[in-house]
gemmi code that builds the backbone of each chain (N, CA, C; Angstrom):
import gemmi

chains = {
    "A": [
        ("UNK", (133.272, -106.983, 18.236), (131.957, -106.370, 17.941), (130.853, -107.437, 17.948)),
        ("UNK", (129.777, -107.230, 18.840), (128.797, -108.173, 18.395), (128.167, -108.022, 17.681)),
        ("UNK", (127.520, -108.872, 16.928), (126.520, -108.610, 15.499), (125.090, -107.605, 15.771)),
        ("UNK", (125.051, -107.153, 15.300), (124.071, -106.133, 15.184), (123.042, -106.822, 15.021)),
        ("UNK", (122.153, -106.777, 15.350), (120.221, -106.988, 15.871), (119.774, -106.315, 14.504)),
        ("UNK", (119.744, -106.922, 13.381), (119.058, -105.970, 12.308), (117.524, -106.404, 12.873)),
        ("UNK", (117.170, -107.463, 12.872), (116.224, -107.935, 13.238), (115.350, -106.724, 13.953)),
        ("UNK", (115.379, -106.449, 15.527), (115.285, -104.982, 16.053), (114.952, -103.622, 15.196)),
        ("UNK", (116.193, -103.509, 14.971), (115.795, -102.460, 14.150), (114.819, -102.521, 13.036)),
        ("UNK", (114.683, -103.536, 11.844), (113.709, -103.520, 11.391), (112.540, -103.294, 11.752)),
        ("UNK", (112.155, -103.951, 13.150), (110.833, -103.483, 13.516), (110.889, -102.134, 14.071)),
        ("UNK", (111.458, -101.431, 14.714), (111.387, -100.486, 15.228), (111.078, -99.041, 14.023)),
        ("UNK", (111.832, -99.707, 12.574), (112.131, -98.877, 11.775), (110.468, -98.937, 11.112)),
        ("UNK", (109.680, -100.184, 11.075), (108.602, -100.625, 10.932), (107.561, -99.257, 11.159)),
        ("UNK", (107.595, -99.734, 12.246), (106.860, -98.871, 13.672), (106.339, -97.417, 13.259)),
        ("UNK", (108.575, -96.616, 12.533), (107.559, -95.422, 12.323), (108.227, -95.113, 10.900)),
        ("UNK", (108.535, -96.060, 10.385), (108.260, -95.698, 8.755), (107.147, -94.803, 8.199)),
        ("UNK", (106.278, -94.574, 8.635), (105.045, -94.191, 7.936), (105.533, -92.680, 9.032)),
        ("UNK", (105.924, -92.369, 10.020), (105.809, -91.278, 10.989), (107.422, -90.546, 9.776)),
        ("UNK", (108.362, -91.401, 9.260), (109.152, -90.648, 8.731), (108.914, -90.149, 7.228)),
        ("UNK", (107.671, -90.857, 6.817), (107.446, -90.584, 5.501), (106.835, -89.372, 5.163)),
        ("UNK", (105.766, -89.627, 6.215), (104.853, -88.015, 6.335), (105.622, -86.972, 6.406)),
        ("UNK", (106.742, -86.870, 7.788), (107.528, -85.783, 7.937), (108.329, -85.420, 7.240)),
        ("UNK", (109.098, -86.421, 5.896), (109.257, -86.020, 4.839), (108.851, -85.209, 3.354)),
        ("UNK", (107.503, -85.831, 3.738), (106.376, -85.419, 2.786), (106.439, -83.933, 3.272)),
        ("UNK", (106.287, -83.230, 4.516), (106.051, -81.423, 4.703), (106.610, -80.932, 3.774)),
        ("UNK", (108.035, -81.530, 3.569), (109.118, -80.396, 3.089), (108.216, -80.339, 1.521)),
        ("UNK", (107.459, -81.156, 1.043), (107.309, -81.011, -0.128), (107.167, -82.324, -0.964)),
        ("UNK", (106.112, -82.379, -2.143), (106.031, -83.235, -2.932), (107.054, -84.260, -3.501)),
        ("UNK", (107.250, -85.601, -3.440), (108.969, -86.560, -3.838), (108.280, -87.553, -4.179)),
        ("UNK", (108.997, -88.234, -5.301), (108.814, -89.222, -5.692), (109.094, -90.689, -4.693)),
        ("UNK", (109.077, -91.175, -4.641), (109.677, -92.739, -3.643), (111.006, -92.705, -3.440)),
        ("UNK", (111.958, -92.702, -4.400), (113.421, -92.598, -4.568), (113.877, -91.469, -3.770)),
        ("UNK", (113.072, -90.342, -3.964), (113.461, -88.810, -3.729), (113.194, -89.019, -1.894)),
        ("UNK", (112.323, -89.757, -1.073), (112.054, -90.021, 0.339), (113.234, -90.396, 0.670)),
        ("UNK", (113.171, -91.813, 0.083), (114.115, -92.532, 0.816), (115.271, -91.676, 1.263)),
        ("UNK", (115.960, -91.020, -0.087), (117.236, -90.633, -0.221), (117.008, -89.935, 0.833)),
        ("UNK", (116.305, -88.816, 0.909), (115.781, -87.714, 2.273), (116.054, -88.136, 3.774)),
        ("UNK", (115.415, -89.050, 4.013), (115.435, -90.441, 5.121), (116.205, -90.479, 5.110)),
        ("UNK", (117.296, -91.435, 4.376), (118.967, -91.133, 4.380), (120.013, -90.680, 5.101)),
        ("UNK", (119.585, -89.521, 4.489), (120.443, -87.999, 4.077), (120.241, -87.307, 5.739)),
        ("UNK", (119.063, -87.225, 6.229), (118.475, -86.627, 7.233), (118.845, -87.347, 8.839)),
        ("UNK", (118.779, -89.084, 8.916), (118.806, -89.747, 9.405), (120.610, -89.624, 9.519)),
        ("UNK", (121.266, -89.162, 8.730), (122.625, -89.131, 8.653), (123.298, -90.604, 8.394)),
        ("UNK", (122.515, -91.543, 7.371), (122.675, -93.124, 7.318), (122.227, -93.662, 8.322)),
        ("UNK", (121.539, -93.499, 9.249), (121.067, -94.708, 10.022), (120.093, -95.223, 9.536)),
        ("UNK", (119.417, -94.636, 8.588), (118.180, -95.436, 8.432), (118.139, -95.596, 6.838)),
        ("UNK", (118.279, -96.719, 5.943), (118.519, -97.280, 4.961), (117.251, -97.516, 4.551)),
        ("UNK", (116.397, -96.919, 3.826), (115.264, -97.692, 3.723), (114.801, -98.521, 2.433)),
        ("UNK", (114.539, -99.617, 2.396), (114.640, -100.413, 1.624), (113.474, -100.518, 0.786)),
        ("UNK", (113.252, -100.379, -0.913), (112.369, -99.591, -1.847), (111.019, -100.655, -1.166)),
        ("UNK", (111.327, -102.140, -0.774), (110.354, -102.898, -0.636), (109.393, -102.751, 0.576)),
        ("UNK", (110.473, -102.464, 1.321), (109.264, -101.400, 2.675), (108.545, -100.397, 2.623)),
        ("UNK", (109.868, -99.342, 1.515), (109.005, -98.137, 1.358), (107.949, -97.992, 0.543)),
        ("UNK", (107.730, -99.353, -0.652), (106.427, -98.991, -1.826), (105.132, -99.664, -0.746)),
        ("UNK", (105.513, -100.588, -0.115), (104.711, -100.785, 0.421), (103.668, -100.367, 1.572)),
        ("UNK", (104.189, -99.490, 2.424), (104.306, -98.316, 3.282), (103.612, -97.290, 2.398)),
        ("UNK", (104.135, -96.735, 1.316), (104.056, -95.372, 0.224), (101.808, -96.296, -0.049)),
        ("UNK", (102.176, -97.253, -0.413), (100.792, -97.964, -0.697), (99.749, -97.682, 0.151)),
        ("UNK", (100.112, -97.954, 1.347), (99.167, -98.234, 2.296), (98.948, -96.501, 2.721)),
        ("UNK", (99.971, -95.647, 3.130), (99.349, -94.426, 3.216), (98.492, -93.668, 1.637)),
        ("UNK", (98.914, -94.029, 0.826), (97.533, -93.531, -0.404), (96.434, -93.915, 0.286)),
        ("UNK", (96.575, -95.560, 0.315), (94.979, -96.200, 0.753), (94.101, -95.799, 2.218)),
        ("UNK", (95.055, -95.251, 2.574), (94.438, -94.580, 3.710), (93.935, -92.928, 3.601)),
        ("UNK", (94.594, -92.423, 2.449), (94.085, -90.741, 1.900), (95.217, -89.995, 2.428)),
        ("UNK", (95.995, -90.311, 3.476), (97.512, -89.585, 4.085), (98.074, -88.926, 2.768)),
        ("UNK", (98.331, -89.378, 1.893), (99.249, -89.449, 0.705), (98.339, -89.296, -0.489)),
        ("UNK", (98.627, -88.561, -1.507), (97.961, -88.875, -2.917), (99.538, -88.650, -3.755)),
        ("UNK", (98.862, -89.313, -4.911), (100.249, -89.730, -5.718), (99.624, -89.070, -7.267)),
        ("UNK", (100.655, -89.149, -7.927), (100.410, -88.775, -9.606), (101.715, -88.853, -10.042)),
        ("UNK", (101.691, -89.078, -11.254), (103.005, -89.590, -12.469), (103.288, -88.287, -12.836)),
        ("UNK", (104.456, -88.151, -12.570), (105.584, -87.097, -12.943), (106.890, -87.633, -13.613)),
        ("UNK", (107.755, -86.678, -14.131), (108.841, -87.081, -14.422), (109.644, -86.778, -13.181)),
        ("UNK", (110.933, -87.846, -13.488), (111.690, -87.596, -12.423), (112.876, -86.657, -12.406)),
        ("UNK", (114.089, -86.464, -11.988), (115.295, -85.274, -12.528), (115.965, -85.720, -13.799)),
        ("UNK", (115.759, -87.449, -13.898), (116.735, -88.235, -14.752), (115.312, -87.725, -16.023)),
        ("UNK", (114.520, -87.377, -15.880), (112.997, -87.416, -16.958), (112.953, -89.584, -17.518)),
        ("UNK", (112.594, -89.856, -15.939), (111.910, -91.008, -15.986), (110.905, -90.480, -15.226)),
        ("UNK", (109.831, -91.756, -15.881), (108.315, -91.775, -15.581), (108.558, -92.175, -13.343)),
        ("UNK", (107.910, -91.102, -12.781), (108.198, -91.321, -11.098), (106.519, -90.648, -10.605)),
        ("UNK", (106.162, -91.913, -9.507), (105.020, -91.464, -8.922), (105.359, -90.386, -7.957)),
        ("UNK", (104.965, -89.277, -7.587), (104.957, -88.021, -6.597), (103.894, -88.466, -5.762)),
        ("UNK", (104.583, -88.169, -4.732), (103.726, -88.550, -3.151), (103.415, -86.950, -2.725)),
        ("UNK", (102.451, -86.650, -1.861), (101.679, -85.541, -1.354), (101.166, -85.310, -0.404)),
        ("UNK", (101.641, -84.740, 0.592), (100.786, -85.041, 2.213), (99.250, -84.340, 2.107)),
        ("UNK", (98.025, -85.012, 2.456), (97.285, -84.679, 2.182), (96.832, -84.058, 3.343)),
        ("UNK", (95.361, -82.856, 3.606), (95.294, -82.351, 4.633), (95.376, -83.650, 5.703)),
        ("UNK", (94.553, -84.869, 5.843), (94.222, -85.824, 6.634), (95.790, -86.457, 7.208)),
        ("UNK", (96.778, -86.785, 6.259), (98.020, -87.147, 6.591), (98.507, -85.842, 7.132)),
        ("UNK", (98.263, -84.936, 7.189), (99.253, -83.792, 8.117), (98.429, -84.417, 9.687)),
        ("UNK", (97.266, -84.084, 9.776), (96.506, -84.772, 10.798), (97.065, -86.023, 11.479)),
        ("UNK", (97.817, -86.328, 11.176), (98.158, -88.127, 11.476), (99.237, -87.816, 11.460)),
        ("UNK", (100.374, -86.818, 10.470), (101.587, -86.595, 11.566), (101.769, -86.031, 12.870)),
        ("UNK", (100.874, -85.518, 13.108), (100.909, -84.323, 14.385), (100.154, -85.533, 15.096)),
        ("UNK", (99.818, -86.309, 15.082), (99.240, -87.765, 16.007), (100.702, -88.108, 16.371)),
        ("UNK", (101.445, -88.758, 15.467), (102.255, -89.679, 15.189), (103.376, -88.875, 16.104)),
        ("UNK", (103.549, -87.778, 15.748), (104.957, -86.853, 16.639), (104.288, -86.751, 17.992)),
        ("UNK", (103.301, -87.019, 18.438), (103.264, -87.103, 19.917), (103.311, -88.245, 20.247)),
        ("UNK", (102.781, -89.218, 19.642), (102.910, -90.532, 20.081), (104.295, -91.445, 20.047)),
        ("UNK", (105.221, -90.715, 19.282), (106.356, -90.729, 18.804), (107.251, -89.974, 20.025)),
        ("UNK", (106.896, -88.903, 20.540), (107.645, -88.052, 21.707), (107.105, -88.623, 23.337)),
        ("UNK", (106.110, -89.447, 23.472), (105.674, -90.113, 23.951), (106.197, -91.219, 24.858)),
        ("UNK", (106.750, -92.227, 23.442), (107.315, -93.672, 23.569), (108.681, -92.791, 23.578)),
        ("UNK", (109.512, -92.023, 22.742), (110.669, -92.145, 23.017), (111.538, -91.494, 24.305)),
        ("UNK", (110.213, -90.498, 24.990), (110.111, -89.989, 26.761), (110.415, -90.965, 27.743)),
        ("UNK", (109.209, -92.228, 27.789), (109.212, -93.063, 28.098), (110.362, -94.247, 28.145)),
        ("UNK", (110.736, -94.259, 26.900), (112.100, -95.104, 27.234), (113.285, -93.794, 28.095)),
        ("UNK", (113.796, -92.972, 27.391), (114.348, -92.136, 27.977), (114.498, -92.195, 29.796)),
        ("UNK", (112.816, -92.039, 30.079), (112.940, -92.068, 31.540), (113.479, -93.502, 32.310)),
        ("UNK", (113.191, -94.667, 31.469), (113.657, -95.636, 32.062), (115.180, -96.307, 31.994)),
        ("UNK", (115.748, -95.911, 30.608), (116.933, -95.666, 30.773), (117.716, -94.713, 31.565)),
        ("UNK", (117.100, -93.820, 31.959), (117.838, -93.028, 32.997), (117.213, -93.344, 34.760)),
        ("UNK", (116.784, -94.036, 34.542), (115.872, -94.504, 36.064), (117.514, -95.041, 36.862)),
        ("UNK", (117.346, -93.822, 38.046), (118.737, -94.374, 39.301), (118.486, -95.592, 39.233)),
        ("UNK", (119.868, -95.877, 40.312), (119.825, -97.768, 40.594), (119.085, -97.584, 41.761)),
        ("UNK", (119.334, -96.483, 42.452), (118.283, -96.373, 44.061), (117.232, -96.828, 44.044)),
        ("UNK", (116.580, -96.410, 42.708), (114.948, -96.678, 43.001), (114.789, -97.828, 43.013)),
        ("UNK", (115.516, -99.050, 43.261), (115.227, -100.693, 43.172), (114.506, -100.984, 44.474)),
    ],
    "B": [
        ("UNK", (89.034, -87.841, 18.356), (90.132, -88.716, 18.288), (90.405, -89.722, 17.021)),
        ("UNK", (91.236, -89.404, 16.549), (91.575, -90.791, 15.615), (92.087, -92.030, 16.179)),
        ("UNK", (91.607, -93.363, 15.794), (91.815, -94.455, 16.555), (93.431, -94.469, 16.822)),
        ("UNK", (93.807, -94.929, 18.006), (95.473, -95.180, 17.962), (95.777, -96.841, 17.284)),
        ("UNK", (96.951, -96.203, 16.421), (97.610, -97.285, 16.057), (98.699, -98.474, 16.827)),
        ("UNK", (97.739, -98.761, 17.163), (98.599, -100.293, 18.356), (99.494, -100.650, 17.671)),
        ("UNK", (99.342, -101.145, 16.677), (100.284, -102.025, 15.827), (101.661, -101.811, 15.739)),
        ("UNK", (101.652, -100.289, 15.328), (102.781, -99.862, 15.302), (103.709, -99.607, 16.644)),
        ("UNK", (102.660, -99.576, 17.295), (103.036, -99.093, 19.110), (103.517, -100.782, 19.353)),
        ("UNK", (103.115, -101.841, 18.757), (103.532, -103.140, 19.342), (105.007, -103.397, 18.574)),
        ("UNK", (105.234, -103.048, 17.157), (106.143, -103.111, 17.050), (107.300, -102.276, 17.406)),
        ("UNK", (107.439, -101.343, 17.803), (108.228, -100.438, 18.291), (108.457, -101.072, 19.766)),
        ("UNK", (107.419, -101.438, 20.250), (107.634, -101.977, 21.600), (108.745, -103.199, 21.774)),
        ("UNK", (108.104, -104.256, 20.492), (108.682, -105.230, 20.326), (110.408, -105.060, 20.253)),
        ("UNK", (110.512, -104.664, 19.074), (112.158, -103.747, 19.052), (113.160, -103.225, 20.431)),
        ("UNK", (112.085, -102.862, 21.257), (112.900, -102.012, 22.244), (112.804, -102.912, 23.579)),
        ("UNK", (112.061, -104.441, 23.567), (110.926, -104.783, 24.332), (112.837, -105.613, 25.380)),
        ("UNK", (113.669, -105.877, 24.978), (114.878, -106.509, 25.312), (115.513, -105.263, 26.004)),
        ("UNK", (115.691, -104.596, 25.091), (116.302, -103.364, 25.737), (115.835, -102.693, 27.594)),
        ("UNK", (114.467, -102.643, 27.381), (113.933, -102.258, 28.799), (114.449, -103.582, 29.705)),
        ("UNK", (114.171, -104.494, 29.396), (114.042, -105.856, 30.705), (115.794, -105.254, 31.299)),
        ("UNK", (116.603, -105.981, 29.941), (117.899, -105.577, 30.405), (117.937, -104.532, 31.202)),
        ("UNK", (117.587, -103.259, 31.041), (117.786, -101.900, 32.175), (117.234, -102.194, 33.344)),
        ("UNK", (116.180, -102.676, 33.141), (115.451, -103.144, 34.446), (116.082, -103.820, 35.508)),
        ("UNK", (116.993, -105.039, 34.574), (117.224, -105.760, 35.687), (118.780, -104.974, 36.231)),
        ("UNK", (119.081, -104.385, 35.634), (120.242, -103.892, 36.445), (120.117, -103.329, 37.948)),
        ("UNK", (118.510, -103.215, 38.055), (118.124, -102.685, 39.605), (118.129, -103.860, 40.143)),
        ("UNK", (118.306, -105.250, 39.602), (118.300, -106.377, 41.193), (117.594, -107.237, 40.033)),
        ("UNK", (117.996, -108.820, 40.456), (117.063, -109.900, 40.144), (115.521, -109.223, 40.441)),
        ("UNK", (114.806, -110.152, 39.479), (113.347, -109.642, 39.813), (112.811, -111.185, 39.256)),
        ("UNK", (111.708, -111.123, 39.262), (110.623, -112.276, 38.556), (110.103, -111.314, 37.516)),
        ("UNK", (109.573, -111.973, 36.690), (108.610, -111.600, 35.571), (107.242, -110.557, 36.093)),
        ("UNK", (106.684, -110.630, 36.681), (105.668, -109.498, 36.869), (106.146, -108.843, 37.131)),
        ("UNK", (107.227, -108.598, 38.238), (107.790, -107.378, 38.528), (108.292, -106.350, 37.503)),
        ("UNK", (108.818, -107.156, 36.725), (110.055, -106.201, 35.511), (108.790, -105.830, 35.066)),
        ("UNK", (108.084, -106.777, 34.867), (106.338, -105.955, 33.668), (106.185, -104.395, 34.684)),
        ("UNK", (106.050, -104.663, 36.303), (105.334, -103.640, 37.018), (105.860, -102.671, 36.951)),
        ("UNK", (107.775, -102.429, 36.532), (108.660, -101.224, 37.243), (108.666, -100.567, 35.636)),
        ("UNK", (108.681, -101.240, 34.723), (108.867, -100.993, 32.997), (107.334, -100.195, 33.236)),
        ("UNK", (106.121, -100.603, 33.458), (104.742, -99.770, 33.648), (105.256, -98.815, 34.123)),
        ("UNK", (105.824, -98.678, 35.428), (105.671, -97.448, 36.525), (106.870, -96.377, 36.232)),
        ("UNK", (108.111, -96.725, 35.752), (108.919, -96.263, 34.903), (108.645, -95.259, 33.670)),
        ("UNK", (107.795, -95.706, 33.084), (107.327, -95.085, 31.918), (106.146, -94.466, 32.332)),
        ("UNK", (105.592, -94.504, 33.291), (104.801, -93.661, 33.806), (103.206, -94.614, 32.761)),
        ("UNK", (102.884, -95.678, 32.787), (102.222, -96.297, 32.029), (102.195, -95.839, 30.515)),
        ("UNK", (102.916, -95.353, 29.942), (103.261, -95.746, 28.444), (102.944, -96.696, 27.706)),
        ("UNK", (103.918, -97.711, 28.763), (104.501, -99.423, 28.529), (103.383, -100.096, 29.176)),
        ("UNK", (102.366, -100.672, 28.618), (101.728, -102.011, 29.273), (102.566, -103.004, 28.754)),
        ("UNK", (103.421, -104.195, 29.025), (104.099, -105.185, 28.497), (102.910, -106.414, 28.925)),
        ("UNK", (102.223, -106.516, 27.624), (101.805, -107.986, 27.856), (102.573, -109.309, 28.590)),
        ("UNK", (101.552, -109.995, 28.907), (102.613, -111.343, 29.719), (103.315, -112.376, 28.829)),
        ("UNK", (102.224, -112.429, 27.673), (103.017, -113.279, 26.773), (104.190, -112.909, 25.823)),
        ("UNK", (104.479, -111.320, 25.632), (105.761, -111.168, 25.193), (106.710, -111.341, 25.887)),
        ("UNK", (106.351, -110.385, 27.117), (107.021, -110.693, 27.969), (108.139, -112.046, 28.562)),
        ("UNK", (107.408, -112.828, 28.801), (107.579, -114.607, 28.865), (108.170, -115.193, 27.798)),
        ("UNK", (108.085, -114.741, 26.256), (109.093, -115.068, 25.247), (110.530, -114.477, 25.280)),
        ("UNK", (110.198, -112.776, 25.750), (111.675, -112.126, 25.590), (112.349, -112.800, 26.532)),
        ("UNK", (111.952, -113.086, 27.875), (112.691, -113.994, 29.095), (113.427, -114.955, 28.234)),
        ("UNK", (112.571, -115.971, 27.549), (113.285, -117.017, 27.387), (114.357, -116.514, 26.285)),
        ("UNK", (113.916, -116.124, 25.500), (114.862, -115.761, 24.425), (116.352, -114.764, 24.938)),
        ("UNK", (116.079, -114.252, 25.895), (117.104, -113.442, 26.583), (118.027, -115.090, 27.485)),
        ("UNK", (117.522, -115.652, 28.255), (117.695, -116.909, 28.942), (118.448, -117.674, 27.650)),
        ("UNK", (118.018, -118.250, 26.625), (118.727, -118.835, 26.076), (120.024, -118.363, 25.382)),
        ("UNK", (119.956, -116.896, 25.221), (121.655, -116.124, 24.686), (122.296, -115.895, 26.002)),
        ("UNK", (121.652, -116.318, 26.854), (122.476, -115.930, 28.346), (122.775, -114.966, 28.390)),
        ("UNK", (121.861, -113.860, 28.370), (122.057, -112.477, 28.661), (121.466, -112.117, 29.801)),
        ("UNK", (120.322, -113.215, 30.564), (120.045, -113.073, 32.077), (120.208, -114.658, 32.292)),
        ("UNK", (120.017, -114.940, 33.195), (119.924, -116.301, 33.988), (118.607, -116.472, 35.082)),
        ("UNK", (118.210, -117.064, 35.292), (117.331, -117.427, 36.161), (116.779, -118.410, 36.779)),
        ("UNK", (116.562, -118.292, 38.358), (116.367, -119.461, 39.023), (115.117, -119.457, 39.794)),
        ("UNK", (114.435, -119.981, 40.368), (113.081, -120.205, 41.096), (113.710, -120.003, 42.194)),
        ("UNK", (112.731, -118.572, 42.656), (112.632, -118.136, 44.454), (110.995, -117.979, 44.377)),
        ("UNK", (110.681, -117.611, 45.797), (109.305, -116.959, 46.396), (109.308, -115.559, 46.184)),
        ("UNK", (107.839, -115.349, 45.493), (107.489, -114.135, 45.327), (107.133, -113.481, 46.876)),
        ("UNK", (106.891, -112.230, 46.348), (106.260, -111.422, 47.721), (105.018, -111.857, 48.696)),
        ("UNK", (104.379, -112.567, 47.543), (103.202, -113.283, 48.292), (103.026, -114.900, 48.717)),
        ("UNK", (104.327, -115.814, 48.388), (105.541, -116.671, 48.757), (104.656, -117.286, 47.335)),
        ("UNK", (104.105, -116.790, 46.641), (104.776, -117.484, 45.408), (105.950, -117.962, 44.796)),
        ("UNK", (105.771, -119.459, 44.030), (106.314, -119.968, 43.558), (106.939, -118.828, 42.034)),
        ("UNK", (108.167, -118.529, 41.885), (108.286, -117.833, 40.942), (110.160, -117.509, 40.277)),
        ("UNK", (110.065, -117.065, 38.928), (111.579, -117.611, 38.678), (111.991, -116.089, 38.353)),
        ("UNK", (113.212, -115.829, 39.291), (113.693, -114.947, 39.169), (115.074, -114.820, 38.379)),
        ("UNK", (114.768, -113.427, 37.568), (115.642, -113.055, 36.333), (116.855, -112.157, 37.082)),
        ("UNK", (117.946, -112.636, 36.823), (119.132, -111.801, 36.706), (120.276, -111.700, 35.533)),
        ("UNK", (120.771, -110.263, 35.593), (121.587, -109.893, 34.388), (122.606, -110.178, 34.497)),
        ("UNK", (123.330, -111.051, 33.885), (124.773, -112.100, 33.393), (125.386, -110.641, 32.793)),
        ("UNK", (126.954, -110.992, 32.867), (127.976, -109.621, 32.356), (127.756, -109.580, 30.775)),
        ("UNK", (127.525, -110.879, 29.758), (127.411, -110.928, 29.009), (125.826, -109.849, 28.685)),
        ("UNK", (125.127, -109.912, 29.279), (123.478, -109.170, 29.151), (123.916, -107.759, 28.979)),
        ("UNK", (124.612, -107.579, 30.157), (124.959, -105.875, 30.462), (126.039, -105.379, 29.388)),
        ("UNK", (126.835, -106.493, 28.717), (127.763, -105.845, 27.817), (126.444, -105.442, 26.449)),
        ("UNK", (125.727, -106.637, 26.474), (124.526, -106.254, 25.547), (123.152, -105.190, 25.556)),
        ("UNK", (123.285, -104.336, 27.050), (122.368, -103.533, 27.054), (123.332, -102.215, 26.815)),
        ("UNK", (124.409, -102.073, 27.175), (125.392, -100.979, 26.566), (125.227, -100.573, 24.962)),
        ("UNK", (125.602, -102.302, 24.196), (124.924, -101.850, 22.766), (123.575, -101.061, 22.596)),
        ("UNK", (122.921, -101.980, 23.396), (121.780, -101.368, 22.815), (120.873, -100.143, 22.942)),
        ("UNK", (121.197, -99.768, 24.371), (121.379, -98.068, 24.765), (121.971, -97.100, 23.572)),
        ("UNK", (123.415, -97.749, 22.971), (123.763, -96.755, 21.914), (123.197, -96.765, 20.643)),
        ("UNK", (122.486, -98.118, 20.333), (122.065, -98.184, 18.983), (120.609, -97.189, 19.226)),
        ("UNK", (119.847, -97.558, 20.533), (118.984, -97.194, 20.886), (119.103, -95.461, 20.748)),
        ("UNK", (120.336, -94.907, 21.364), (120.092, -93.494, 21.198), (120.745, -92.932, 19.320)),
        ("UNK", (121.453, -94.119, 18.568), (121.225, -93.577, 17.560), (120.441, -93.318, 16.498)),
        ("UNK", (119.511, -94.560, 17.248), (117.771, -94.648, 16.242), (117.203, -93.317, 16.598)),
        ("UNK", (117.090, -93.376, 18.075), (116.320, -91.556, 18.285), (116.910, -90.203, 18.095)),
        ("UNK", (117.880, -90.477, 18.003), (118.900, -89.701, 17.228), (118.467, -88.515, 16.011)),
        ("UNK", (118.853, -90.108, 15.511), (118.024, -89.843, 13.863), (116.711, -89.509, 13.462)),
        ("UNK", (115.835, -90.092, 14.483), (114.601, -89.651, 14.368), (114.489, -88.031, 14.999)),
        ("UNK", (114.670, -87.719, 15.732), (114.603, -86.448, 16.169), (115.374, -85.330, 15.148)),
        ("UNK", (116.464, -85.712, 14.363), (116.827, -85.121, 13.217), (116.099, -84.711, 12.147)),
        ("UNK", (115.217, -85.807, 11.728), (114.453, -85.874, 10.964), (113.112, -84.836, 11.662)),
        ("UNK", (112.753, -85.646, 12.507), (111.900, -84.567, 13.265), (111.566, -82.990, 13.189)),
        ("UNK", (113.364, -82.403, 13.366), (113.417, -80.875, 13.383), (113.750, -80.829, 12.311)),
        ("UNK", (113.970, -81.453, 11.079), (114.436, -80.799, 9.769), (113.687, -79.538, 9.425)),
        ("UNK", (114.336, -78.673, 8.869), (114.046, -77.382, 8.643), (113.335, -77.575, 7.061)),
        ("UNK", (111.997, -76.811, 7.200), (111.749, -76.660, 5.514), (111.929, -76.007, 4.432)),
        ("UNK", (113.058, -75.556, 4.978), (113.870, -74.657, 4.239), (115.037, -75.491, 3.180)),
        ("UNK", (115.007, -76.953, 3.782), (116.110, -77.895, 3.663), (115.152, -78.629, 2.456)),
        ("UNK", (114.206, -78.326, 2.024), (113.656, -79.144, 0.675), (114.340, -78.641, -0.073)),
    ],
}
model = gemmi.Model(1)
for chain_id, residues in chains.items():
    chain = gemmi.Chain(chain_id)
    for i, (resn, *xyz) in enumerate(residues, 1):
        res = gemmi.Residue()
        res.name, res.seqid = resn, gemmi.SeqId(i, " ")
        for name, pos in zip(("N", "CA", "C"), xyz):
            atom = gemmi.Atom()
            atom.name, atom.element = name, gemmi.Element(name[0])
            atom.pos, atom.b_iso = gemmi.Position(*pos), 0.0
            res.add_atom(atom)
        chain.add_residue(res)
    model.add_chain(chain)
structure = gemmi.Structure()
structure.add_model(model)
structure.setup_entities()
């Protein structure tokens, strides 16, 4: 087995962290913990996301208005911020899923590009 | 229009930016502009590959010996160093085709999740 490229994937996972957060966010209001796990769960383990990407990520879409947050309890009744797709972040997923169906067309076609066409 | 996010489009690129050359070159040695021109025309311009990533992934691909390359004449008898894919490259674009289709995989999972599934 050769070693796996985490490297790669990190960035790639980079890229659309914020495209998987939103689309998480539709199903409904989650705390940080409650995403990830989603991501997870959904991703079927491929995608591990790590709390330090995701608060930071979770940060930057508030600061952008995508997201609004407020202190809730969590299932355990610990103190947990709730994330919220806001109208503007639905706006920016429906960006993101084309630009997202886009790039992953694009590779698609070139991975399937005959050897003829050389 | 909302501004597009390059950034994220560079890192995603970046991630996948090994993956394309490798496919590429399985159509024939090439030089460096070329793989930039067929990765453009391939993707139907998607992919602009800057020259200077470009020119790093070479070397960095060159030094794991996953292509090799030697100085021929370009089309216009330029002076120019042409890239070819070593067995070792192609055992490494196999990986990465599969890791590649299990990242989109997952993303497209996520994608169609049902909201019924909150």
């Amino acid at each position: 087995m050769p070693p796996r490229d985490d490297k790669d994937r990190a960035n790639l996972l980079q890229g659309t962290l914020d495209l998987l957060i939103l689309r998480t966010l539709v199903l409904g209001p989650r705390h940080g913990q409650g995403i990830a796990r989603l991501i997870q769960q959904q991703s079927e383990d491929v995608f591990l996301v790590d709390h330090g990407s995701l608060y930071l990520a979770l940060q930057r879409l508030e600061e952008r208005s995508w997201v609004s947050a407020k202190w809730g309890a969590s299932e355990n009744n610990r103190k947990a911020r709730f994330y919220t797709l806001t109208p503007t972040g639905r706006a920016q997923l429906t960006d993101k899923i084309s630009e997202w169906n886009r790039i992953a067309g694009a590779i698609a076609r070139i991975l399937g590009a005959e050897k003829s066409e050389a």
